[in-house]
Structures are given as C-alpha cells and as structure tokens.
N, C-alpha and C positions, 0 to 999 in steps of 0.2 A: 554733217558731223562725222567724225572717225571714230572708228569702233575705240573699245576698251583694249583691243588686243593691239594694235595699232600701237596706243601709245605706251602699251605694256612691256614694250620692245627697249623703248626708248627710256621706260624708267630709270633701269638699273644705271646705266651712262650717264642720266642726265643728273644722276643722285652721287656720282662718284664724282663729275665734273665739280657738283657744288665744294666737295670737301677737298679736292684735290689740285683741283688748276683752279684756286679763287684766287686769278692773280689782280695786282692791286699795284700800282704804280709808288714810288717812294714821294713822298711828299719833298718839297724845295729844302725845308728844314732837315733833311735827313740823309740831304746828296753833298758829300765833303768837297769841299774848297780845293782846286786843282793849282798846284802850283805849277810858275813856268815852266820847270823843267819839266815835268811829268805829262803824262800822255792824255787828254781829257777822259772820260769816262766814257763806256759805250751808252751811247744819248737811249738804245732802243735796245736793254736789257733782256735777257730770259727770263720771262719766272715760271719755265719749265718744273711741275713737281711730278713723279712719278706716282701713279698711281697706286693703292693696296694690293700686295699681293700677299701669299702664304708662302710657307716654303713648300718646294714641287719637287720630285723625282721622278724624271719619265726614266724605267725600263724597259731592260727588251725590246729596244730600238736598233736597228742601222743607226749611226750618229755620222755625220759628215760636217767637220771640227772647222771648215771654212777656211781652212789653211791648207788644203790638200789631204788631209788624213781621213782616215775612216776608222770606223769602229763598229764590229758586229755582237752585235747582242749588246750595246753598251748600255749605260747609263748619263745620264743629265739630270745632276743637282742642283738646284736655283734657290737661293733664299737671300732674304734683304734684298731684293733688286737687281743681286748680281750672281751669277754664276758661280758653284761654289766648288765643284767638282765633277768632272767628266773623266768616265774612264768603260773597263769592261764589266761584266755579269756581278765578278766581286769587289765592286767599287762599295764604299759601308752607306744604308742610306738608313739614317737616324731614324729613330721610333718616333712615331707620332705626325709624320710630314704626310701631303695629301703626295699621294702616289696613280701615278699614270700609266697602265699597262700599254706600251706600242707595238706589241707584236705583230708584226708584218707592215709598221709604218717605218719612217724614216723621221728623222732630225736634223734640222740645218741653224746655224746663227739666222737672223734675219733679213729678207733680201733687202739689198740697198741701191735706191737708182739713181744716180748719179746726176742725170739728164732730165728734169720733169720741168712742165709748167702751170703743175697743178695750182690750184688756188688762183693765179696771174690771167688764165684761162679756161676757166671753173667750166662748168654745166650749172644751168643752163646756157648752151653757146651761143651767145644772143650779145650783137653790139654791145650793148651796157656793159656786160664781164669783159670786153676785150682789152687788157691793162698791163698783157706783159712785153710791148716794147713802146717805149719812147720817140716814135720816130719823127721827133724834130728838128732833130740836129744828128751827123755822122758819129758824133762821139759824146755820152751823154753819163762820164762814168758818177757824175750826181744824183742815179736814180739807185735806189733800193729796189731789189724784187719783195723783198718783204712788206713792202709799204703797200702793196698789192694782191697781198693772197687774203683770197676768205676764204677763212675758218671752215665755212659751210658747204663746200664745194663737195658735194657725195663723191667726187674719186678719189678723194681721199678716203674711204671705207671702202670704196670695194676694191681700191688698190691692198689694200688689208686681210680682206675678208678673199678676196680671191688671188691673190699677185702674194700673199705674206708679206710685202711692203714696211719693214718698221721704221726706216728713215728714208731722207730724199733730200735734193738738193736741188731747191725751187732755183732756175734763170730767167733774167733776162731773155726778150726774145731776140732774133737774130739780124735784125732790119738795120742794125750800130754797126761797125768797128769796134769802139766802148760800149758795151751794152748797160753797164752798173752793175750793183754788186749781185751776189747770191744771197741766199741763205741755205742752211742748213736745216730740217725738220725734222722731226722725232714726232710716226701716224698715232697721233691720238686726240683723243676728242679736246679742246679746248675753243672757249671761246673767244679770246686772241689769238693771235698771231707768235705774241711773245710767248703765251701759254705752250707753244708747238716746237719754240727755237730751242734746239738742240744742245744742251749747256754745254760752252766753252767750245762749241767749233769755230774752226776760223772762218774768215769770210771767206768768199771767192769773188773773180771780176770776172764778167763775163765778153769775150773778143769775137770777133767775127771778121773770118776775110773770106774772099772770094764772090763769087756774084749777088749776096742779097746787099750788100752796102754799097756795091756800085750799080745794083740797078736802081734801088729807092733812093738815094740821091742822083744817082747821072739824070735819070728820068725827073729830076726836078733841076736841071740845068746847074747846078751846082756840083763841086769835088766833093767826094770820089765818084769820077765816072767808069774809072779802068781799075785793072789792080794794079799798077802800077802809084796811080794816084788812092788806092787805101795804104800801100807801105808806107805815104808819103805823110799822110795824114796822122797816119800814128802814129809815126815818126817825131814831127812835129811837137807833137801832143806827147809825147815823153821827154821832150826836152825842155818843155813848160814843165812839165811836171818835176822834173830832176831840178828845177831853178827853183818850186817854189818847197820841195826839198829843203834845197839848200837854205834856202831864208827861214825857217822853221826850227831848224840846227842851229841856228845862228846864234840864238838868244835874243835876240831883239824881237821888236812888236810888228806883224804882220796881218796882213789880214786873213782870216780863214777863207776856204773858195772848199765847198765841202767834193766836189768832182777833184781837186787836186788832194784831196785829202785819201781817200781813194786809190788814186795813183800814186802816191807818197808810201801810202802802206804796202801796195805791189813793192816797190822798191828797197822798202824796208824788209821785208820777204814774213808779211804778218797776213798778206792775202794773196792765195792763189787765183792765177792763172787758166780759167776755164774756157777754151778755146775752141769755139765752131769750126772746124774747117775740113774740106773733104777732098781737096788734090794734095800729091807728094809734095809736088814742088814748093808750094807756096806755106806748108808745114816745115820744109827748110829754111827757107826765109823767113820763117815768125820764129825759129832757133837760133838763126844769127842776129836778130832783132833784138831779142833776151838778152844775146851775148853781148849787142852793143851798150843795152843800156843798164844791164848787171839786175836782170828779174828769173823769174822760176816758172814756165810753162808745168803747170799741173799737170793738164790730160788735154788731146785733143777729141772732141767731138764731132761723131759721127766721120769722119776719119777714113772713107770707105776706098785709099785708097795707101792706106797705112802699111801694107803689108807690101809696098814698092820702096818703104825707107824702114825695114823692122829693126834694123843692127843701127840706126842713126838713131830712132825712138830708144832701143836698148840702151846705147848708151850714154843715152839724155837721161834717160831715166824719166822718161814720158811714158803716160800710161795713155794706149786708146778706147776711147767710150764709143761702140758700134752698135750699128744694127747686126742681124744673123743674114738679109738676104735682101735690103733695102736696094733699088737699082733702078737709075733710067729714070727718075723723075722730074730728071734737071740735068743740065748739062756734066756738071762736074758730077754727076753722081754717075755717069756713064763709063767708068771704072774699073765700079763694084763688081765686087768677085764674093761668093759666099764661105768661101776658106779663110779670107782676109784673117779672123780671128784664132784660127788653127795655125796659119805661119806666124802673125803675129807671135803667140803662145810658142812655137816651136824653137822659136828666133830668142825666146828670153826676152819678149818685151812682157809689158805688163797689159795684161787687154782687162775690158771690162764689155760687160752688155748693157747696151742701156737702151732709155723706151723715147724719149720726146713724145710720147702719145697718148691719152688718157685712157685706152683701149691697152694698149701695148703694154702699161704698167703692171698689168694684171696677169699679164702672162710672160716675165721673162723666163721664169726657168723654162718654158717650152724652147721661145729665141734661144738659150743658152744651148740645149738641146740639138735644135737645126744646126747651130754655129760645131758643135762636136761630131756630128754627122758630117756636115762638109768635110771636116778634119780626116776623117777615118777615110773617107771617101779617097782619098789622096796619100793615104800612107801614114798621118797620123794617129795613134792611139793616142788618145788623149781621157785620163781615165774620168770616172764620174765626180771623184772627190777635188779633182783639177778644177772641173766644170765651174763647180758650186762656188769656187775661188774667185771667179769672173761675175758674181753675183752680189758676195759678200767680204770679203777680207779687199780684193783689191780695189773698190771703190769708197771701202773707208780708209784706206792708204791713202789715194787720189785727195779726200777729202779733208786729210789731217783725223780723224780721229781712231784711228786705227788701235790706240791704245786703250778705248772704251768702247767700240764694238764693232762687229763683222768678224769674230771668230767664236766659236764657242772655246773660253783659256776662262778659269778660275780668277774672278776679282774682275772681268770685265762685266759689264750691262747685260741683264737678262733678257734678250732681244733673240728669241726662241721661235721657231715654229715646227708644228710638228704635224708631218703628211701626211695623208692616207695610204701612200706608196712611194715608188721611186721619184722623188722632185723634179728627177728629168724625161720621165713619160707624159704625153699627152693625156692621160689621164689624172695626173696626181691633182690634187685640191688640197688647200690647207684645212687639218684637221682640227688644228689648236694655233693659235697665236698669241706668244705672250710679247709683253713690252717693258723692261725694266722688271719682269718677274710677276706681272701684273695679267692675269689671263685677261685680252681684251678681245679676242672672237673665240666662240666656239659652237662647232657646227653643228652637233650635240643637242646646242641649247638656244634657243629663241634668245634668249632673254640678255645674250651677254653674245650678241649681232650689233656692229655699226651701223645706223643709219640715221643720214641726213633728211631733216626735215623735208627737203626740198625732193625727197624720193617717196614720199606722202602722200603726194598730189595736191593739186587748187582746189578749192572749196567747191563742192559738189561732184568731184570724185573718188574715186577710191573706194573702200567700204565705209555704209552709210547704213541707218537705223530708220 
C-alpha cells in the first residue's frame, strides 16, 4: 500500500482533471449533417479545456519575449488564460492579483519541441508501448500518431517539470517515406488524448528519406531499396494522391481512402509537411519535389547537414529542427558539424532545437545553449534572447500556431515559465510552470508536481505502511 503522502501529490491534478478535461464525445444526434460540398468534420475532435487559473503578475524578472526581446527588471501579466501585459518595472499591475516576486530569475513563453515521440513511445520502454511507426508498408499516410499516445506516459511530466515543455508535436516514427499524420499537444494532465490536442492546430504529415526507408524495406526485398527508389515512391504516391484530389473537387460520388485524404490536405496546404532528413542534397530534392507537385515543406528534421544549403532553406522559407551536437551515429549523420545552427541562424534561416528523445526533452534549453556556444566559438554572437527564439516562437511558427503561442505578446496563451536563473545555464530548473495561465508545476510545492502513476511503482514498492 502507498503512503498518504504519495497519493497526496496526485490529489490536487487528479481533482482539477475531474472538472477540467471531463471530456465527453458528441453524441450521433449532435454531429451536423455534412453537405457535399463541405469539408467532413474532424472525426477525432479536441475537447482540450484549460485549466483554473488566477490572475498572476510575475515581477522583477529578466523577461525573454520569445521573439528576440529582452526585458530587464520586467514584468508578466497573465489573466483569463492569456497573457495580458508585458512590459518594464512600471508596467500597472491591478490590486488584488496573486503576485510573484522573480528577482534574480528569468521568464520565457513556453518551450516547444517540435520533434517528440512521446506517448507513441511511452516508458515503460517495453514491446507492448512500441506504436509509433507503422512499418508495414513504405508509405502508410492512413495512420494517426495520435491514435497512439498515452495519456499516461510520465515524460510527459517531467518533460514539464523539468524541460518547461508546454507543448509538442507528437510524429510518426521514421521507418515510412509517409509516416502519417502528427499531432499537436498542449502538456497537461488529461485522460484522452483529445483532452491534450492542442485547439485548432493544424496537422502535420510526417516524410522520411534517406536510409531508414530504404533499409526497412530494401532489407525485405521490396522498393525502396536505394534513394533513388524512395524519390520514386513518393513520387508515385503524389500523383495518386493529386488524382484522387481531383475526383474529390469534382462533385461527384467517390470513395473515401482516408491515406489519400491526408495527402489531399498536404495539397490543399491544411497540413504541413514534417520532414526527417539529414543530408543537403536529398533536402534539395524533397524542394524540387514540392515544386513539382505544388505542397509546403514545413521544417526539415534533424537536418545535421542544413547548414551546406542555409540561403536555399532561407529562401524556401524552411525551418530546421536540429540537434546541438548529434554525430556519427549513422552514416548520413557523419556531417554533423555543432555550429550547423549558429550558420544556419547567421544565414537568416529559421532553426529550431529539437529533442526526438525522452531524456533530451527535458533539457533543451541546455542543447539550445551548446548550439549558441558553437556559434560564438566561430565568430558568431548570437545573443540569449535569439537563443530562446530557437525554442519558442520558431517552432510554433513551423507548427502554425504561432498566433496563440511561443511568444510572450498580450492576447496570446498563457504558456509561461519561470526559471531559477538564466535558462540557458546548466544550472537553470524551472521554478514555476504555467499553462493557459493555469500554474501546473511548482517546485515550491509538492502538491501541484506532475506525476504519473506509472512513477508509483508496482505493488509492493515504493513507500509502504
């Protein structure tokens, strides 16, 4: 049996859960009738609801606005959910609001990783969880990654509690060429999935070239075994997709095929483009690929060799999702350079940092960190309020929702954290974490800590009476 104190942790959450994310699916009778022309309804809705908060004022902060800005001695206004005002020392902060002294901490928007497989790839890492690629076919854009996350997966809390993590963008894994779709996450506690999905972001599709799709299928005697044969394949597989398009448009009666449906909305340009790939060249070729068939490369992932095409990425208007120092793991990774993201950044592309790691999520602002060192190392200054940019504001650009959060700007999402120091020191830890304006860790207080059940322990360990 588990102590009192054990599940005394878990109260507060489990009490906010009940009133907050009691999401509940629409009944048949209450889903409107979709006419031909119109767009069906999304089958696997949000019922995302943000949690209770107060209104907050953190001053006498360092504020780092996620847009490159800084602000010393500032202040952070949050009420109703959303940010209400940011400014300096005499920004006005209303009678009566619970007030946060940060003197000698810092404030950033909330970090956003771009790149995760959390939930798909949960802990415990055990056969059973293993759900985030499909690999039974080279192109399989029919699957959902959200059809595959649980809820319960504790890296999602201590991506929170220690990474400041307040959204993420669960993939497919990279075993595809198509890998299917993404989703979008907003870290808080819920017991769906839908309870998590991040209201109104768009999807993403998840692509992959270079050597994981032509080894797991060449190695089963089947195309793609070269890269020559994945251009060709997805090639292909766009020009199904552009016909079944066409028939769609049409007005006439077809039949659904939910993988082209999918591809139809890349085309339509209603979902990004989320794309694995780590040599130059073969990122040039998934740009003239776009151009042939008229779609929109998002960002490319893990990218570690980005910084050989930065003025092509610039002016694609491609953003790259990198590691700080990733190298030599794999052939194409043999590259990697740890500046990749200081040229990048120098060159006027858009970089981001990201984790693919369930360890990694927890510490990017350190990676972000390493990757600004490399920079300086070589001649760039690249200051701290840049850095934070590569964390927050450019991967909810990459993501589409850039207009509800990754910045700290008045009317956007109260999606707040606030440090114990500089966020890009190996020392810093998140002090405070809000979400939607909602304090959901703080380190302060036991009581109003994430944690998954599954970090408990099995019956007859842990504390026991």
């Amino acid at each position: 049996m588990k102590s009192n104190l054990r599940w005394s942790i878990l109260a507060a959450p489990l009490a906010l859960m009940a009133c907050s994310n009691a999401e509940g699916p629409k009944t048949v009778s209450e889903i409107p009738a979709v006419k031909p022309a119109e767009k069906a309804p999304v089958p696997f809705p949000s019922t995302y609801k943000a949690y209770p908060g107060v209104a907050t004022a953190i001053r006498n902060v360092t504020v780092y606005d996620g847009e490159g800005g800084k602000i010393d001695n500032g202040v952070v206004f949050m009420t109703g959910g959303k940010i209400s005002s940011v400014g300096g020392p005499d920004t006005i902060i209303p009678a009566g609001v619970n007030v946060v002294d940060g003197t000698g901490k810092f404030v950033t928007p909330g970090i956003i990783d771009i790149h995760s497989h959390l939930g798909d790839y949960p802990t415990p890492s055990v056969e059973a969880h293993s759900d985030g690629n499909e690999a039974t076919s080279p192109t399989t854009p029919e699957v959902w990654a959200e059809h595959s996350v649980w809820p319960q997966d504790p890296g999602f809390s201590r991506a929170l509690a220690n990474g400041g993590v307040t959204a993420l963008q669960v993939l497919p894994g990279s075993a595809n060429l198509m890998g299917g779709r993404s989703v979008v996450l907003k870290n808080v506690y819920a017991r769906t999935v839908q309870g998590m999905k991040f209201p109104d972001a768009p999807y993403g599709m998840k692509m992959a070239c270079g050597e994981n799709p032509k080894r797991v299928y060449g190695s089963k005697g089947r195309m793609p075994s070269t890269r020559m044969g994945n251009i060709a394949v997805n090639r292909q597989t766009w020009i199904k997709a552009q016909e079944y398009k066409k028939k769609r448009d049409s007005g006439k009666e077809y039949t659904r095929d939910i993988g082209m449906e999918t591809l139809a909305g890349v085309l339509d340009g209603d979902i990004s483009i989320q794309n694995h790939c780590y040599r130059a060249d073969e990122m040039a070729l998934v740009l003239d690929m776009a151009k042939e068939f008229v779609y929109k490369v998002s960002t490319f992932h893990h990218a570690v060799e980005s910084y050989k095409i930065a003025d092509l990425l610039r002016d694609n208007g491609v953003c790259s999702a990198v590691w700080a120092d990733w190298w030599g793991f794999k052939m194409e990774a043999y590259d990697a350079i740890p500046e990749n993201a200081a040229i990048l950044h120098n060159t006027g592309a858009c970089v981001i940092i990201h984790s693919d790691d369930e360890n990694q999520i927890q510490r990017l602002n350190q990676e972000a960190a390493k990757a600004q060192a490399d920079g300086r190392r070589m001649g760039f200054n690249i200051s701290d309020a840049e850095v934070i940019k590569w964390l927050t504001y450019n991967p909810a650009k990459a993501l589409g929702i850039s207009d509800k959060t990754g910045s700290l700007k008045a009317g956007k999402m109260a999606d707040v954290v606030l440090w114990n120091g500089n966020p890009l020191s190996v020392y810093a830890r998140p002090d405070k974490v809000w979400i939607d304006g909602a304090l959901m860790f703080d380190s302060s207080n036991p009581k109003i800590r994430p944690v998954s059940d599954f970090e408990l322990g099995q019956p007859g360990e842990g504390d026991v009476k």
